[in-house]
Every structure is written in structure tokens, then in C-alpha cells.
PQR file with spaces between the fields and no chain letter, atoms N, CA, C, O and H, PARSE charges and radii, in Angstrom:
ATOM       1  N    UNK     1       1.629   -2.996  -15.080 -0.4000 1.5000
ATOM       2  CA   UNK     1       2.979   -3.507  -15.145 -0.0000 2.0000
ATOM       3  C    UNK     1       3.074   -4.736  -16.047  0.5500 1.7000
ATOM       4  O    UNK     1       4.055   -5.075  -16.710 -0.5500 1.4000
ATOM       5  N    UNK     2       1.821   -5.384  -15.956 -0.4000 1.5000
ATOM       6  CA   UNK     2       2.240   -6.519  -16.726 -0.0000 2.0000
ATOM       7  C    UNK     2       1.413   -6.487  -18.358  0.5500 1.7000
ATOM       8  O    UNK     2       1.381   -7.347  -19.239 -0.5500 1.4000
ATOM       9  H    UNK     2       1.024   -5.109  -15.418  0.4000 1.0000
ATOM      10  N    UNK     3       0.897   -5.330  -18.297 -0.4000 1.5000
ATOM      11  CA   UNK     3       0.537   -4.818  -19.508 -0.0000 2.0000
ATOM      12  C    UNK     3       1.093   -5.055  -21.024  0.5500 1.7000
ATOM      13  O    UNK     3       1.868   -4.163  -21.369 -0.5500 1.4000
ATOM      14  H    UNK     3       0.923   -4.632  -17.581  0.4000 1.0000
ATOM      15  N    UNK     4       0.856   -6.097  -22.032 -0.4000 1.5000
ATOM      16  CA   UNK     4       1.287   -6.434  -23.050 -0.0000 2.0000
ATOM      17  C    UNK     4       2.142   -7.389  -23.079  0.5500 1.7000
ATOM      18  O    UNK     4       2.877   -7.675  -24.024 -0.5500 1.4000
ATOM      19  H    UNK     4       0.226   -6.822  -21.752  0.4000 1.0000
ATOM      20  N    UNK     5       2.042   -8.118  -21.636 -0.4000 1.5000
ATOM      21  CA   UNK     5       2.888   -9.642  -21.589 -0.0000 2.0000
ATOM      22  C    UNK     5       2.171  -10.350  -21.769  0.5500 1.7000
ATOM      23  O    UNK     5       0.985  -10.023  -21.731 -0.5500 1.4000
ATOM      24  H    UNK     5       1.444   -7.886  -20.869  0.4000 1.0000
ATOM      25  N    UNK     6       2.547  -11.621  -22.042 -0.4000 1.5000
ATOM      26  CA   UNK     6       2.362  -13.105  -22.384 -0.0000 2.0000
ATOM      27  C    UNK     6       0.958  -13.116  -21.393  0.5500 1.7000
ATOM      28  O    UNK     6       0.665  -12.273  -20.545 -0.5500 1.4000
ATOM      29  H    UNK     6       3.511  -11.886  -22.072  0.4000 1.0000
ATOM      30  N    UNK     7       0.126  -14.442  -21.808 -0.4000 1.5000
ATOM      31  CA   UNK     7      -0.487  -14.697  -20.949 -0.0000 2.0000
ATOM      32  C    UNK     7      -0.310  -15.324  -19.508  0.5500 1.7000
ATOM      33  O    UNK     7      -0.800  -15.145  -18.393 -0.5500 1.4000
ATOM      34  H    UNK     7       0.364  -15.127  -22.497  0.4000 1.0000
ATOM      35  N    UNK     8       0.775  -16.270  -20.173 -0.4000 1.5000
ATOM      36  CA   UNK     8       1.844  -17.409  -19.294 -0.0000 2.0000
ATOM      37  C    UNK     8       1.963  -16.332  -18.262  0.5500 1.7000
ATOM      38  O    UNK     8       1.517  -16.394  -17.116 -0.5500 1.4000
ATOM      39  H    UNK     8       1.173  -16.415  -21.078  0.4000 1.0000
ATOM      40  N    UNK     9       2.616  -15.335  -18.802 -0.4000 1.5000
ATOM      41  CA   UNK     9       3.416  -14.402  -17.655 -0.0000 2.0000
ATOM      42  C    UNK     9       2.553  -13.965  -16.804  0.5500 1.7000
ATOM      43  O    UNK     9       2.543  -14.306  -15.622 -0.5500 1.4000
ATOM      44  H    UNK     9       2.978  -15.284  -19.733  0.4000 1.0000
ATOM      45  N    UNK    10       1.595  -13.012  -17.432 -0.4000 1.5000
ATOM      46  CA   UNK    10       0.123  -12.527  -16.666 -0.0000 2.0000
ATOM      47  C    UNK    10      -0.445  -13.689  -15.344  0.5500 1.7000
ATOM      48  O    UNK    10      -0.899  -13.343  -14.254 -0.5500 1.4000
ATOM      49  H    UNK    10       1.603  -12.735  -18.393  0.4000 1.0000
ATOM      50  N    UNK    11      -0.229  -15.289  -15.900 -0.4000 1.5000
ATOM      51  CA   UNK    11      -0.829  -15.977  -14.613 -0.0000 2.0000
ATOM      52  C    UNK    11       0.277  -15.525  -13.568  0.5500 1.7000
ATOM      53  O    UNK    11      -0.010  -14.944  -12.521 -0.5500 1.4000
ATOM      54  H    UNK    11       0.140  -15.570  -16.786  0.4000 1.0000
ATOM      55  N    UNK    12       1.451  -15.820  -13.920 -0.4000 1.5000
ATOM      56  CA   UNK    12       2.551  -15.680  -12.862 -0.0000 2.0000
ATOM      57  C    UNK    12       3.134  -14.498  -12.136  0.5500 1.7000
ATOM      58  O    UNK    12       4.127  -14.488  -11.409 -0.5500 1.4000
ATOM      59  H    UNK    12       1.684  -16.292  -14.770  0.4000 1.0000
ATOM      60  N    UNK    13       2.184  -13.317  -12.526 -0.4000 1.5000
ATOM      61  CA   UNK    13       2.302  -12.096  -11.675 -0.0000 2.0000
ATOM      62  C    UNK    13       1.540  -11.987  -10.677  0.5500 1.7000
ATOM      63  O    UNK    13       0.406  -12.451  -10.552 -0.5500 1.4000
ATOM      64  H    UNK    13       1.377  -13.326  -13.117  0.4000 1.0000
ATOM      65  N    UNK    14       2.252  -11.262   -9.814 -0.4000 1.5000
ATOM      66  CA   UNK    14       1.598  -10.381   -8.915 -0.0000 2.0000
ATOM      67  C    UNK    14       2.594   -9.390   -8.071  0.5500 1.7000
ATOM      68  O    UNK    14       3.823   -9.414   -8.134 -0.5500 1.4000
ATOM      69  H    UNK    14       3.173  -10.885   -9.915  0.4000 1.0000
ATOM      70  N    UNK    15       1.693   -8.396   -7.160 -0.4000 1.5000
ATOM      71  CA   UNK    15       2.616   -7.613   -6.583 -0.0000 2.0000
ATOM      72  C    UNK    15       3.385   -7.750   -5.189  0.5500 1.7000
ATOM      73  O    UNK    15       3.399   -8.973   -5.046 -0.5500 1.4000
ATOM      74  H    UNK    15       0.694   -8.376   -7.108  0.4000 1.0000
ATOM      75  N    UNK    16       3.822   -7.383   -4.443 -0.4000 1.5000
ATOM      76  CA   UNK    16       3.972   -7.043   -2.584 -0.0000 2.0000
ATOM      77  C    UNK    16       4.345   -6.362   -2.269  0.5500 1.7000
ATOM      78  O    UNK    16       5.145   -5.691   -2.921 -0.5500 1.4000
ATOM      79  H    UNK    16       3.810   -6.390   -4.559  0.4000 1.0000
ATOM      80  N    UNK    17       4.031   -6.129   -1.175 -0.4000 1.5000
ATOM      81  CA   UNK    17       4.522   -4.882   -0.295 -0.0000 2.0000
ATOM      82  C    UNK    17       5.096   -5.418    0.836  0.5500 1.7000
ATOM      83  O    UNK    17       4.728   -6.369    1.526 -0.5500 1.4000
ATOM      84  H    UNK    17       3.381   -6.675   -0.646  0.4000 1.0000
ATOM      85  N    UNK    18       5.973   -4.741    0.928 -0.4000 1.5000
ATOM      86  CA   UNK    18       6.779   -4.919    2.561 -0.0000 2.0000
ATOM      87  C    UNK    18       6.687   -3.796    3.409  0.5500 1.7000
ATOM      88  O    UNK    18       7.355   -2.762    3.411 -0.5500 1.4000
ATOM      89  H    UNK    18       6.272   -3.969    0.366  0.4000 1.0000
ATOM      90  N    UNK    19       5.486   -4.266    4.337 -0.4000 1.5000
ATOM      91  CA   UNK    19       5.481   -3.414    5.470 -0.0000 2.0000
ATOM      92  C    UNK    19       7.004   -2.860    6.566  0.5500 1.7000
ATOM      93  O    UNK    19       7.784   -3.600    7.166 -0.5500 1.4000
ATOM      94  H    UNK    19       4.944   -5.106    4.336  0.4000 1.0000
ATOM      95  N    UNK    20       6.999   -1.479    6.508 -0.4000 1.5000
ATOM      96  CA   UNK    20       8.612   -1.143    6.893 -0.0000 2.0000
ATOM      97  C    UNK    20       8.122   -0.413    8.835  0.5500 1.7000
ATOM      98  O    UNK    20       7.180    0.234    9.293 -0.5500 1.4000
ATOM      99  H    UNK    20       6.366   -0.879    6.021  0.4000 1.0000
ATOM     100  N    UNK    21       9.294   -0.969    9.353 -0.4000 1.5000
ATOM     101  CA   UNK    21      10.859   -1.163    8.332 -0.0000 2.0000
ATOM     102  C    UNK    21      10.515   -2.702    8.651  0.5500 1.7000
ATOM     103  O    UNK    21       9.745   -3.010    9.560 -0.5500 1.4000
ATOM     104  H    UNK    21      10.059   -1.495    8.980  0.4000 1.0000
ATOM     105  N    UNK    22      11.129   -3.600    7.855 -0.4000 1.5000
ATOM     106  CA   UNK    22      10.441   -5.093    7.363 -0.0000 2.0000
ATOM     107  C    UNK    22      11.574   -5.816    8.390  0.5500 1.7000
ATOM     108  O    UNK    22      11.374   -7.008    8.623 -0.5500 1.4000
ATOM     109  H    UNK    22      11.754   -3.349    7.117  0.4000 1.0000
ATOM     110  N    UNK    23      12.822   -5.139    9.058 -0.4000 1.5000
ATOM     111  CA   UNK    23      13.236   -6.179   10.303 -0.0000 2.0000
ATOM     112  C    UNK    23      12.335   -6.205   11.581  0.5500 1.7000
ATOM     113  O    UNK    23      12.733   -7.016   12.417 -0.5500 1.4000
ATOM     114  H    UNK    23      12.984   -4.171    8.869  0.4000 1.0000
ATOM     115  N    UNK    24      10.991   -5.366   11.992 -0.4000 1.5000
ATOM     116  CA   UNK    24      10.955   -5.581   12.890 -0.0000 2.0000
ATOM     117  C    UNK    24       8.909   -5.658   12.502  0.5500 1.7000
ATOM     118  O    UNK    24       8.158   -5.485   13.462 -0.5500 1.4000
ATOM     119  H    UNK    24      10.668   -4.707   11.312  0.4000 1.0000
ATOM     120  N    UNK    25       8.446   -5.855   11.428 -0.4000 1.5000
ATOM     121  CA   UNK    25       7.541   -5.680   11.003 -0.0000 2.0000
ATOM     122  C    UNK    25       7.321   -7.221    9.828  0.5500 1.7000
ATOM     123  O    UNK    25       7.039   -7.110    8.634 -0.5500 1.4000
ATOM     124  H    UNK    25       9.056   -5.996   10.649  0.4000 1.0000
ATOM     125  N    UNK    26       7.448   -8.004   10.255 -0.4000 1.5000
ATOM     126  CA   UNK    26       7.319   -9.275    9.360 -0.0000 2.0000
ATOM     127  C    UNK    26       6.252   -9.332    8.810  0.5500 1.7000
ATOM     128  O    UNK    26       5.622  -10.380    8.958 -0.5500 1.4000
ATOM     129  H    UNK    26       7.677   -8.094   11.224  0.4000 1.0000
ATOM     130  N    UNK    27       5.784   -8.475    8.158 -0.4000 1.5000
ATOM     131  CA   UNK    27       4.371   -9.060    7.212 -0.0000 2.0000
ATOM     132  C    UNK    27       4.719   -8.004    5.367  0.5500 1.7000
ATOM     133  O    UNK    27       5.227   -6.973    4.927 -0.5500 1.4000
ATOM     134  H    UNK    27       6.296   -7.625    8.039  0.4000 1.0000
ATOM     135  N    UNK    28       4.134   -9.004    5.032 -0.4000 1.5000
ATOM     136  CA   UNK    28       3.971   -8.881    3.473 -0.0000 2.0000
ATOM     137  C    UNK    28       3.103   -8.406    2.639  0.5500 1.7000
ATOM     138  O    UNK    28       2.477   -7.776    3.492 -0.5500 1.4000
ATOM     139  H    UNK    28       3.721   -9.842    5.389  0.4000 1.0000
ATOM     140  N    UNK    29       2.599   -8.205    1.772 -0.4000 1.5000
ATOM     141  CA   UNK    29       1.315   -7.596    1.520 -0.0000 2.0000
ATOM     142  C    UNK    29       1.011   -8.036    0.313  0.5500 1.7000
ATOM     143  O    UNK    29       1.326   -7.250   -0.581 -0.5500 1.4000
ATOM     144  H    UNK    29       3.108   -8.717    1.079  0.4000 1.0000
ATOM     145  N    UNK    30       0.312   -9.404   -0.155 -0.4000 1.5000
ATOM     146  CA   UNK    30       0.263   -9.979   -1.747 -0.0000 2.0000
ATOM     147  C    UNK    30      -0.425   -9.139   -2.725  0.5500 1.7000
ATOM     148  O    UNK    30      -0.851   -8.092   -2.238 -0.5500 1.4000
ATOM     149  H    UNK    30       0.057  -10.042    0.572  0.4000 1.0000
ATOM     150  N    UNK    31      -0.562   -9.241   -3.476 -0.4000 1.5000
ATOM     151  CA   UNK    31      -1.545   -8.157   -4.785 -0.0000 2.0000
ATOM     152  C    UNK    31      -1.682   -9.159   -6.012  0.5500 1.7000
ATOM     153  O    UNK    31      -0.848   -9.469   -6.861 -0.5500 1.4000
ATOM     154  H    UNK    31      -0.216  -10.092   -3.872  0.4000 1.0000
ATOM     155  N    UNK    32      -2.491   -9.409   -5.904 -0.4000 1.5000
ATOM     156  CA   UNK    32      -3.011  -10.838   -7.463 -0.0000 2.0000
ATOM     157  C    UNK    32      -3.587  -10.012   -7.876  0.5500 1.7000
ATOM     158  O    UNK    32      -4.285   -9.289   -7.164 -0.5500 1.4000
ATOM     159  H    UNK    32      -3.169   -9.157   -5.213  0.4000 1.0000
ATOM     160  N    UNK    33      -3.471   -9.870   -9.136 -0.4000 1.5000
ATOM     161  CA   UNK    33      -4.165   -9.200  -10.316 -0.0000 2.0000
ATOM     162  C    UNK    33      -5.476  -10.411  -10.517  0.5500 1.7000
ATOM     163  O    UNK    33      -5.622  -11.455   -9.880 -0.5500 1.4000
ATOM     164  H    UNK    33      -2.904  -10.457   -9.715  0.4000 1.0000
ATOM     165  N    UNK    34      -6.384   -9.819  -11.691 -0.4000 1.5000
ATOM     166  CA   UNK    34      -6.876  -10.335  -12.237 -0.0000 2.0000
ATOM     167  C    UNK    34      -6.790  -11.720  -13.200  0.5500 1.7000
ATOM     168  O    UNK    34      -7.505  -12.549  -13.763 -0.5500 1.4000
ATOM     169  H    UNK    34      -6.266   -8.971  -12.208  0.4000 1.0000
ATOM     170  N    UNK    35      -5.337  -11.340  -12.960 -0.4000 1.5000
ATOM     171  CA   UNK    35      -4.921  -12.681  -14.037 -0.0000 2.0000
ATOM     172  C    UNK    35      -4.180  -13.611  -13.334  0.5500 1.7000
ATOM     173  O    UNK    35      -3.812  -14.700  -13.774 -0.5500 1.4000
ATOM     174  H    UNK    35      -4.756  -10.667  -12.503  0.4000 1.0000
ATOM     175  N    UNK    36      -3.927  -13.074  -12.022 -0.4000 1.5000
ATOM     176  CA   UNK    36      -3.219  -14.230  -11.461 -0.0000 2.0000
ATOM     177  C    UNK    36      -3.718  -15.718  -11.032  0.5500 1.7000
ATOM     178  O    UNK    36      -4.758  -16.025  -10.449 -0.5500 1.4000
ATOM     179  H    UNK    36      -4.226  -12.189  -11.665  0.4000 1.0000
ATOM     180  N    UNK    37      -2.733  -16.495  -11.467 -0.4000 1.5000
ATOM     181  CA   UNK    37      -3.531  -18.014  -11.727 -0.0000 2.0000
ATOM     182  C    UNK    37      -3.221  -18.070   -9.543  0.5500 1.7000
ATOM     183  O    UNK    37      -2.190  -17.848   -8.908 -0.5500 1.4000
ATOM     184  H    UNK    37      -1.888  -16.246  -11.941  0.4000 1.0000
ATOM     185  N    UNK    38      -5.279  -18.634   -8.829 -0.4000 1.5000
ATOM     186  CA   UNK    38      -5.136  -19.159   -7.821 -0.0000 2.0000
ATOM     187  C    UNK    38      -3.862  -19.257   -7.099  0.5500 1.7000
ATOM     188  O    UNK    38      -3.333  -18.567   -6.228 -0.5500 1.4000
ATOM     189  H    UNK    38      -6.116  -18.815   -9.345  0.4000 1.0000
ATOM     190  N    UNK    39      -3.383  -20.807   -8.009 -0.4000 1.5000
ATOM     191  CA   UNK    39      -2.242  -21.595   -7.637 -0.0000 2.0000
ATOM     192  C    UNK    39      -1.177  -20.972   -7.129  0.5500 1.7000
ATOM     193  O    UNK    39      -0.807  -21.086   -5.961 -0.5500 1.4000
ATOM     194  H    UNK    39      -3.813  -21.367   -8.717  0.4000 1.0000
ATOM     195  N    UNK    40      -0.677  -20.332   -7.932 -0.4000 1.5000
ATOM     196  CA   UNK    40       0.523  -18.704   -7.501 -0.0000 2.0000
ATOM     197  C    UNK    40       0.373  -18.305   -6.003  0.5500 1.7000
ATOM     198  O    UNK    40       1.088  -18.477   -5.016 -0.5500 1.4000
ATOM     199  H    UNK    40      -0.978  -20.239   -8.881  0.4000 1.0000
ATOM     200  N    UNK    41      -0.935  -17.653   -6.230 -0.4000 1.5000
ATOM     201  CA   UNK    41      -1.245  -16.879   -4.946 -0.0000 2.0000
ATOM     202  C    UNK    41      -0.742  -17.669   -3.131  0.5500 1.7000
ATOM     203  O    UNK    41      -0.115  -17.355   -2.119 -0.5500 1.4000
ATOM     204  H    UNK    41      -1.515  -17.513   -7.032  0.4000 1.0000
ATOM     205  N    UNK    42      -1.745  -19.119   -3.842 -0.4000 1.5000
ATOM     206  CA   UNK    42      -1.531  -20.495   -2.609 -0.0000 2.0000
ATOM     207  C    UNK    42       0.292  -20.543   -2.011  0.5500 1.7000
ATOM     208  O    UNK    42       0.917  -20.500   -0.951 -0.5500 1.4000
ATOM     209  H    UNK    42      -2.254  -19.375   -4.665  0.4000 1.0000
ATOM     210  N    UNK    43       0.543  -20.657   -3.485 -0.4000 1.5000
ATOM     211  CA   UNK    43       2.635  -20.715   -3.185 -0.0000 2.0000
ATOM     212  C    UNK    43       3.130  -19.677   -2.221  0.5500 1.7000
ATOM     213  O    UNK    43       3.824  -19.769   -1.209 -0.5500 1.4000
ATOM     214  H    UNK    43       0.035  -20.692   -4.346  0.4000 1.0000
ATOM     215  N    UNK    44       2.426  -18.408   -2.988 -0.4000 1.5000
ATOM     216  CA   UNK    44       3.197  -17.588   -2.414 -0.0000 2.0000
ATOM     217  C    UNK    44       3.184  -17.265   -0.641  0.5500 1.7000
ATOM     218  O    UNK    44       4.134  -16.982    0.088 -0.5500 1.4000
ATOM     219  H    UNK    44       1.862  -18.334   -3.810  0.4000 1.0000
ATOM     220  N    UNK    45       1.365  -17.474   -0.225 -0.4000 1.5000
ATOM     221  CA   UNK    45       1.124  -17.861    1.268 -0.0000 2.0000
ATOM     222  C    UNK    45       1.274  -18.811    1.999  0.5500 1.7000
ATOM     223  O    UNK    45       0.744  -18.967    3.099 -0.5500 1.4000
ATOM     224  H    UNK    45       0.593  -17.704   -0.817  0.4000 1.0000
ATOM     225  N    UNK    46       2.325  -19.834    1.217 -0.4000 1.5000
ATOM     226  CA   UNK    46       2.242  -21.040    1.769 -0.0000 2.0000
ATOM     227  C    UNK    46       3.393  -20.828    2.803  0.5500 1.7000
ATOM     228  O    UNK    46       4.393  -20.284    2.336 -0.5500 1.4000
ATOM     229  H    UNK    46       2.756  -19.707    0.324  0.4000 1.0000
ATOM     230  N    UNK    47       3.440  -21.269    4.547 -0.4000 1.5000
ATOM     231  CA   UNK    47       3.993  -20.937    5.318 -0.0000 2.0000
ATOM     232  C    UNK    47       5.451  -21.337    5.068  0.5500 1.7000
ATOM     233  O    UNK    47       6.292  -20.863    5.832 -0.5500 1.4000
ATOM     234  H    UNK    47       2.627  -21.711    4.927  0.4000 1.0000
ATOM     235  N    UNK    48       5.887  -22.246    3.976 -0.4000 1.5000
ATOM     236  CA   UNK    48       7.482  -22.511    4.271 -0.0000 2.0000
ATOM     237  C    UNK    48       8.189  -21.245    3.658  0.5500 1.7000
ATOM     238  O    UNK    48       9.416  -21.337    3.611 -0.5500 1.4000
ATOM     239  H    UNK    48       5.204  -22.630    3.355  0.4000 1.0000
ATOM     240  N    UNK    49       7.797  -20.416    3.318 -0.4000 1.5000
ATOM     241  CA   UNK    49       8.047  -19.376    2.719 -0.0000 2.0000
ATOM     242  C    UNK    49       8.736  -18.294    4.569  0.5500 1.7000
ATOM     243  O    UNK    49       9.801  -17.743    4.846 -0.5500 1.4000
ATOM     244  H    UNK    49       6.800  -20.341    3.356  0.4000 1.0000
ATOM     245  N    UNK    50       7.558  -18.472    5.256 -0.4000 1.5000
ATOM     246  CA   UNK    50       8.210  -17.402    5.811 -0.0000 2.0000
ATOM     247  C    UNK    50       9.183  -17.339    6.805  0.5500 1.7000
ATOM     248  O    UNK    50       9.171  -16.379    7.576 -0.5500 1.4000
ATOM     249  H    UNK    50       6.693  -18.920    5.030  0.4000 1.0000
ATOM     250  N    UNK    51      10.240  -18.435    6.936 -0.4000 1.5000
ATOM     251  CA   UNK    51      11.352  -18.223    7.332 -0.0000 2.0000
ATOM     252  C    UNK    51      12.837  -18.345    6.401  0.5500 1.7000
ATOM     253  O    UNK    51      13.952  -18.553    6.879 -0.5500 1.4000
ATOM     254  H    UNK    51      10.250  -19.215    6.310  0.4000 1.0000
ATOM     255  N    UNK    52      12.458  -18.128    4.763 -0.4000 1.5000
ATOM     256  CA   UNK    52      13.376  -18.506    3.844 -0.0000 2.0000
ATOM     257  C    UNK    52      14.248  -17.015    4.120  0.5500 1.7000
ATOM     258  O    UNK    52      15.282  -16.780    3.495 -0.5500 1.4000
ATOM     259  H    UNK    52      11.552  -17.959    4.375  0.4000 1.0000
């Protein structure tokens, strides 16, 4: 997917999944590529996230 983008971009990807049906199943499912920069990953598990 992120095939022939920027590098910039490449750090700032990744995938998820939403375990269904996702009202009664609250979990997420991250996917960091190879290129995903750490830092990203940290944001994205960081707990203030999961009541936004």
C-alpha cells in the first residue's frame, strides 16, 4: 500500500484492524510495516487514544 511513497510517508504508515463488531469488541489490531518509524507505533498505543 505504501509502495512508491515518500520515505516521510513510509515512516508514518501503518495498518489496523478492528476487531467486529467493534461496539462490543474494543480492541484494535496495529500493523507497522517495516518502515514504520518506533515513535508512530508508541502514539498510536498510547492509552489517551482509547476513549477518543
Amino acid at each position: 500500500m505504501a509502495e512508491g511513497r515518500s520515505d516521510d510517508f513510509k515512516k508514518h504508515f501503518l495498518g489496523t484492524h478492528f476487531f467486529n463488531p467493534p461496539r462490543y469488541l474494543k480492541l484494535l489490531e496495529i500493523i507497522p510495516t517495516e518502515h514504520t518509524d518506533p515513535d508512530v507505533v508508541a502514539y498510536v498505543n498510547y492509552p489517551h487514544l482509547a476513549n477518543a
